[in-house]
C-alpha positions in Angstrom: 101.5 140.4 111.5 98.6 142.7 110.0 98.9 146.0 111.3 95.5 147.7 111.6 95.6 150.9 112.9 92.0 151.6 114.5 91.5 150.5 118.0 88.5 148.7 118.6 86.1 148.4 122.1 82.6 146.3 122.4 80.7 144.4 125.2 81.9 141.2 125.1 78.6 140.1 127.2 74.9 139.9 125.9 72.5 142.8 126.1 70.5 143.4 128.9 71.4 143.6 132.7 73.4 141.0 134.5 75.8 140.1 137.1 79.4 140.4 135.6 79.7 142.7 132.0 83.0 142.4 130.1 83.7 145.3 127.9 87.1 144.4 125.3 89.5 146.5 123.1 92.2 145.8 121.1 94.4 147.3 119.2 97.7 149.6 119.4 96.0 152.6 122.1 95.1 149.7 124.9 97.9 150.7 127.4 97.2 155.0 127.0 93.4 154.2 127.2 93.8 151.5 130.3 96.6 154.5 132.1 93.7 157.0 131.4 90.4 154.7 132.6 92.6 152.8 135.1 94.3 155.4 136.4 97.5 153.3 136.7 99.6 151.1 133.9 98.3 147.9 133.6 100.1 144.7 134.7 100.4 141.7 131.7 98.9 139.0 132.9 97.4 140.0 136.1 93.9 140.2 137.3 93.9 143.4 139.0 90.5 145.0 140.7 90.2 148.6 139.7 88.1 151.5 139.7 87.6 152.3 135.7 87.2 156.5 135.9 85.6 159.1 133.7 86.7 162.1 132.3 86.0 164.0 135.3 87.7 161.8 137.4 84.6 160.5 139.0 84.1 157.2 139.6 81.7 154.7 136.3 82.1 151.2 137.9 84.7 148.6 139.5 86.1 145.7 138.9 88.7 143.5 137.3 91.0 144.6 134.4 93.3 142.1 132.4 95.7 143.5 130.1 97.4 140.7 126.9 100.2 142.1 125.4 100.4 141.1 121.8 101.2 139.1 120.3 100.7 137.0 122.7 96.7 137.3 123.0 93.3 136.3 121.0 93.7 139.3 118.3 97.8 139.0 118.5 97.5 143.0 119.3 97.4 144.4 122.7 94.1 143.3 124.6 92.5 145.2 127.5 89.2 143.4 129.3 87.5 145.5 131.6 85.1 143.3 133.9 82.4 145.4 135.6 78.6 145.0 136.8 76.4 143.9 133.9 74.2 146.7 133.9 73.4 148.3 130.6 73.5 152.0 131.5 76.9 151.4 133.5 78.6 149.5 130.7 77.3 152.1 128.2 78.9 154.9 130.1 81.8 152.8 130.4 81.8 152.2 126.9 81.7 155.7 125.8 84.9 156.8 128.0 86.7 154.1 125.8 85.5 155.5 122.4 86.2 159.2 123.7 90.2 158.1 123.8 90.3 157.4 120.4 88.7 153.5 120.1 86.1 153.3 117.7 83.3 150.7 117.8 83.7 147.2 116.9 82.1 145.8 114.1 80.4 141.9 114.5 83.5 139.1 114.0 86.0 141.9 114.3 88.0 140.4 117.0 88.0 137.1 115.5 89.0 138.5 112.3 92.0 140.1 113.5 93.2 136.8 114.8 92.4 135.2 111.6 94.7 137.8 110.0 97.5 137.4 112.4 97.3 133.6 111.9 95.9 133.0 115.6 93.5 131.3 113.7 92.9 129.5 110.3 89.6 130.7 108.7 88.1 126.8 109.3 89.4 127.7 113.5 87.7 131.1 113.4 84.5 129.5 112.2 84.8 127.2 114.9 84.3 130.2 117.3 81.0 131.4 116.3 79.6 127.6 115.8 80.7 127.0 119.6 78.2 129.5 121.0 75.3 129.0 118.8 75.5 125.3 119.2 72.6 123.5 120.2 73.5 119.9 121.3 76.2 118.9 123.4 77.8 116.8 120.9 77.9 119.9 118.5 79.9 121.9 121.5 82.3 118.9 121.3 82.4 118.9 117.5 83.1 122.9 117.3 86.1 122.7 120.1 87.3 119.8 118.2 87.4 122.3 115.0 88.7 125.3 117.0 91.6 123.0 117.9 92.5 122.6 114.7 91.4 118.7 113.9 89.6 119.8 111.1 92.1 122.7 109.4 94.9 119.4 110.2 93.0 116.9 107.9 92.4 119.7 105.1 96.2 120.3 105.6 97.4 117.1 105.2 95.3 117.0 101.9 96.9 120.0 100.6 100.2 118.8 101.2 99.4 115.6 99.4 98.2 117.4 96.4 101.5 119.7 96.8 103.9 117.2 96.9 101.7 115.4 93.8 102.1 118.4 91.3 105.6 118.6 91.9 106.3 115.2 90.3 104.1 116.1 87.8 105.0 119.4 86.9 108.8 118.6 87.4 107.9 115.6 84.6 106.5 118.1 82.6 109.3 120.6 83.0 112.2 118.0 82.8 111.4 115.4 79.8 115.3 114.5 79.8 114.8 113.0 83.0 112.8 110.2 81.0 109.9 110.3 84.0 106.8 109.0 82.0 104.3 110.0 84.2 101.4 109.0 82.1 102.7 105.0 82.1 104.4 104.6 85.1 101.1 103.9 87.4 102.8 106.0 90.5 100.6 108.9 89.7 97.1 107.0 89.5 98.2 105.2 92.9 98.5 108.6 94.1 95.3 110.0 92.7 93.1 107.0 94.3 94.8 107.9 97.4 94.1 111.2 97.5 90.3 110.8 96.3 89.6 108.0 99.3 91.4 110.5 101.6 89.0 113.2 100.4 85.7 111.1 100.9 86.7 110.1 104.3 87.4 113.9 104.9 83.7 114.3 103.3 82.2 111.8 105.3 82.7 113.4 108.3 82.3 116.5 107.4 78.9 115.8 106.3 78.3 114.7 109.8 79.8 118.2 111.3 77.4 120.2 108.9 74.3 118.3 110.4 75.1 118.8 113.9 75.9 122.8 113.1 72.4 123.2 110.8 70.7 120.1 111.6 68.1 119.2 109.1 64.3 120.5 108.4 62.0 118.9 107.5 58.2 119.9 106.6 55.1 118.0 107.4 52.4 117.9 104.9 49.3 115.6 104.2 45.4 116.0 103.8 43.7 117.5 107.3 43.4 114.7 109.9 45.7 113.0 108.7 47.8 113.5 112.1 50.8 116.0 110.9 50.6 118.1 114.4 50.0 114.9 116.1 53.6 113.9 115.0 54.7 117.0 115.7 53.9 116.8 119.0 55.4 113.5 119.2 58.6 114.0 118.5 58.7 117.7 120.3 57.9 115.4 123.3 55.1 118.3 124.1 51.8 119.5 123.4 53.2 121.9 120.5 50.3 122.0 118.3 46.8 122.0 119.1 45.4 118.9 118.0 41.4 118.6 117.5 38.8 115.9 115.3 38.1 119.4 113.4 39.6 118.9 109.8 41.9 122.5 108.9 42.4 122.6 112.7 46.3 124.2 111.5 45.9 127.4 109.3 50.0 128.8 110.4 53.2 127.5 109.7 54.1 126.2 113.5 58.0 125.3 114.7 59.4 123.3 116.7 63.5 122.7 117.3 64.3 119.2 118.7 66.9 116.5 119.2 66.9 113.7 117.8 69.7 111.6 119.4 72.3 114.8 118.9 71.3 115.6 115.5 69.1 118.6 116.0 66.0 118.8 113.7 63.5 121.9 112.4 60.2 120.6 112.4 57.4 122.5 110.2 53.9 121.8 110.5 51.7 123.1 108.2 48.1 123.1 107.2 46.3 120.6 106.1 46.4 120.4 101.5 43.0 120.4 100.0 40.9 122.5 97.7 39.0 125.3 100.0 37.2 128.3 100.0 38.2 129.7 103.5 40.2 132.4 102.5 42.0 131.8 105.9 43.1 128.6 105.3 43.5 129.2 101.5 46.6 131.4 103.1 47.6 128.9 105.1 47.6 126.4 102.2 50.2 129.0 100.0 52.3 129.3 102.8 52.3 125.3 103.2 53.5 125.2 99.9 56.4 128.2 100.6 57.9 125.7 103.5 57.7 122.4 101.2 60.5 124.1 98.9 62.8 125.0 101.5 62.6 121.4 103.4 65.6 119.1 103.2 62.8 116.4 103.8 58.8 115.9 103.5 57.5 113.7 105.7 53.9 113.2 103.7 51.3 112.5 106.3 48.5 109.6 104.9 45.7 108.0 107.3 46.4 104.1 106.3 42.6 103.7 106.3 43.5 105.7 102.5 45.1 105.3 99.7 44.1 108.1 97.3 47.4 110.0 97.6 48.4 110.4 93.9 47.1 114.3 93.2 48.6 115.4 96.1 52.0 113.7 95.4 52.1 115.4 92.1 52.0 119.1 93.8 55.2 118.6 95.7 58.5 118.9 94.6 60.5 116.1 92.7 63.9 116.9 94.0 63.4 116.8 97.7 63.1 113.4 99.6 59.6 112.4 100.3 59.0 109.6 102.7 55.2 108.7 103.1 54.4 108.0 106.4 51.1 105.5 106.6 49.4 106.9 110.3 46.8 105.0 112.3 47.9 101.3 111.7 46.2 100.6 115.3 42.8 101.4 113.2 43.8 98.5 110.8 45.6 95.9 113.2 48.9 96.3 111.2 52.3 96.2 112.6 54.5 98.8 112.3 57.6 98.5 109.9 59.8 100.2 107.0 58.9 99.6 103.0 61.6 100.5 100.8 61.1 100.5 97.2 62.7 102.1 94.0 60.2 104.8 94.1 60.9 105.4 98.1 60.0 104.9 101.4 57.3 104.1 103.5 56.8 104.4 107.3 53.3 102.0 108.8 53.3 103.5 112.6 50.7 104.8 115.2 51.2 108.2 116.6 48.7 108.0 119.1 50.5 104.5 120.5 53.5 105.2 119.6 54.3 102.2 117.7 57.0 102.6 114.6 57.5 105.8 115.9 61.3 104.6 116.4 61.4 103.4 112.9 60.3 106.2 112.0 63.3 108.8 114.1 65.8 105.9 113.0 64.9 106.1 109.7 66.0 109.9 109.4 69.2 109.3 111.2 70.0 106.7 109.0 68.5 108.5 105.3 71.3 111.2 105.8 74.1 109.6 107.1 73.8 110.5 111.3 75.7 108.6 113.5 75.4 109.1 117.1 79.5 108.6 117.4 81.1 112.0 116.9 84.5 111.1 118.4 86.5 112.3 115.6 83.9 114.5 113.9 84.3 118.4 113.6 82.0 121.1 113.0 82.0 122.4 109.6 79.7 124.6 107.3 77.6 124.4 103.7 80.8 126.0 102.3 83.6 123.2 103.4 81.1 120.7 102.1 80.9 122.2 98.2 84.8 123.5 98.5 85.3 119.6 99.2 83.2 118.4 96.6 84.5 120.8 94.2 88.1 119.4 94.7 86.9 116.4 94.8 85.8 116.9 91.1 89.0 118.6 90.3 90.8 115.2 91.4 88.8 112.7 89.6 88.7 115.1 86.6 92.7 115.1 87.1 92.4 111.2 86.8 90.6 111.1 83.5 93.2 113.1 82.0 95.6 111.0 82.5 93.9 107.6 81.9 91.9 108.8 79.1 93.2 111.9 77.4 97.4 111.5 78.5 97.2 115.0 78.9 99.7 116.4 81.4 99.3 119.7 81.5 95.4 119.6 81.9 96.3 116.6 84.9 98.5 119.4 86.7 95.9 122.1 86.0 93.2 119.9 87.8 95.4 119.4 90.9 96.2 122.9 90.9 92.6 124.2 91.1 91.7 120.8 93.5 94.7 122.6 96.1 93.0 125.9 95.5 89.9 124.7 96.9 90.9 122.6 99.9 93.1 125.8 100.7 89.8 128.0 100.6 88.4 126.4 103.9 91.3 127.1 105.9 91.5 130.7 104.1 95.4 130.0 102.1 93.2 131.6 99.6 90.3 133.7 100.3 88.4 136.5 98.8 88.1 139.3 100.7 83.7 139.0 99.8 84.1 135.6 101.8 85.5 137.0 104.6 83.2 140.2 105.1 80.1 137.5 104.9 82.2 135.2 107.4 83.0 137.3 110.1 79.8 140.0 109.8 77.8 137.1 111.1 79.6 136.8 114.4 78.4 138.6 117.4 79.6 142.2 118.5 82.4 141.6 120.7 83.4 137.9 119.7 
């Protein structure tokens, strides 16, 4: 167990007043501080209503206290929860009587953290935590609980032990020539290897899956003015988010809008309108057009269908971010919507103002980065299990060209080595203590 020896107190319950506040500590001082502010020992396990008493033995609030020895509790330390009237002054004063018996504040993640380093929790689990309450959709609540359960840390598990059990044979090969295992011949080992890599893009699959329902995807709408970009917006908002007017430049600011699109959640950008001007106004809101373009994980380029000059302003926007040209105003022409795919992309013919390919369209970006409405057996996961996957990933396959292409044994167990290394850095077998301070400091005070 990690012994820390600070005791630590926060409200557990968001700022501002409310019904019920919970104020929690942990740590090795719960039972003197719960004698002194309870006025009694408290009982494990047992919701008991209390008055919770000040210095000067006057009365701060009442409610329900529940004491958790450890290790049997969230932080695997003793646990006191103090469950009072969710007024900010009250808990304050309640608050400070903790701190004056020798807690000290919190800091964000620090409960959670404590688990993680009593092994209440793998690093992937604790994760789980703080993705569960900023979730958005309800199939990322389902994904996050799946990952606090452990579905996710089990699969990256099973890996590790694969890749375990794999360098022993290869090592021991190395170690014991006499035993005449050739290794490099014998096939076993590339058998292995392909296992291992199909296991890990399954593993990656869905993982890419869990990272899209925990971030979702932005994507930046850009085109010449009128060509119908806060038209779409509001379209897929599903309300009148931008103002929408014949008036060419009518969108000067950068407007936002967070939707669902079947689950996956999306960050929709509007921006103003790209053309030369002279309006120092909308000169501004041209630069800052151009700031959201690099940060989008899609442009959806806006063109009137009644155009096709589209070329110069094609050529201003980045080359590694996915551009799918989306032909408006088909109505206009008597066309029917549809999807073009070509070497050089993809287009979208639709009508905003009918509404026709406007399906295609939200299909379209499901399908472009891999969405599929059926999350049965998908977890939440983050940016950082994606690129420790893919770096093991590379580690593996590397590992597999060393051994059908250089026969070199020592490099193949070096490869599988590092490849473990990384799988055992999302669950946090190996973590640096930089990783950790980043993870946990962007929880919330009292979680």
């Amino acid at each position: 167990m990690f012994l820390n020896p600070d005791t630590i107190a926060a409200i557990a319950t968001p700022p501002g007043n409310g019904g019920v506040g919970i104020i929690r500590i942990s740590g090795a001082l719960v039972t003197e501080i719960a004698k002194q502010v309870l006025n009694k020992s408290p009982i494990p396990r047992y919701a008991l209503f209390s008055s919770f008493i000040d210095a000067d033995s006057s009365v701060i609030d009442s409610g329900i206290s529940l004491y958790f020895p450890g290790p049997a509790s969230y932080t695997g330390e003793d646990i006191l929860e103090l469950q009072g009237h969710g007024g900010s002054v009250v808990l304050d004063m309640l608050l400070r009587r903790i701190l004056s018996l020798g807690a000290r504040l919190a800091n964000p993640g620090e409960f959670t953290e404590r688990a993680f380093l009593n092994n209440k929790l793998d690093l992937a689990q604790a994760e789980a935590v703080a993705d569960l309450i900023e979730s958005s959709t309800e199939q990322s609540v389902r994904s996050a609980q799946k990952s606090m359960q452990g579905l996710f840390s089990a699969q990256i598990n099973e890996l590790v032990i694969e890749l375990t059990e794999l360098r022993v044979y290869v090592e021991a090969a190395i170690d014991f020539v006499d035993e005449e295992i050739d290794f490099l011949t014998d096939g076993v080992v590339v058998k292995r290897i392909n296992r291992i890599l199909d296991n890990i893009k399954k593993i990656l699959k869905t993982a890419q899956q869990g990272q899209l329902l925990r971030d979702g995807m932005t994507i930046v709408l850009v085109g010449k003015p009128n060509a119908g970009k806060s038209s779409l917006l509001n379209a897929l908002a599903g309300h009148e988010a931008a103002i929408v007017t014949d008036i060419a430049g009518t969108t000067r600011d950068v407007l936002r809008e967070h939707i669902q699109l079947d689950g996956m959640p999306l960050h929709i950008v509007d921006t103003a309108g790209l053309r030369e001007s002279d309006n120092s106004i909308e000169k501004e809101g041209i630069r800052r057009a151009h700031e959201e373009i690099k940060k989008a994980d899609k442009i959806l380029f806006l063109i009137d269908a009644r155009e096709s000059e589209t070329e110069d302003l094609l050529k201003t926007l980045p080359r590694n971010i996915d551009i799918i040209k989306v032909y408006n105003k088909i109505d206009l022409l008597g066309m029917k919507p549809e999807i073009k795919k070509t070497e050089k992309g993809c287009s979208c013919y639709l009508s905003i103002k009918t509404g026709e390919g406007m399906d295609l369209l939200k299909q379209h970006l499901k399908q472009s980065v891999g969405f599929n409405e059926a999350t049965e057996n998908v977890c939440i996961a983050r940016r950082r299990h994606l690129e420790a996957i893919k770096k093991g990933y590379d580690f593996v396959e590397s590992a597999l060209n060393q051994l059908e292409v250089s026969q070199a044994g020592e490099l193949v167990a070096e490869d599988l080595r590092q490849a473990q290394m990384s799988f055992s850095e999302i669950t946090g077998t190996f973590t640096s203590d930089d990783l950790l301070g980043k993870i946990f400091s962007s929880f919330c005070i009292g979680k």
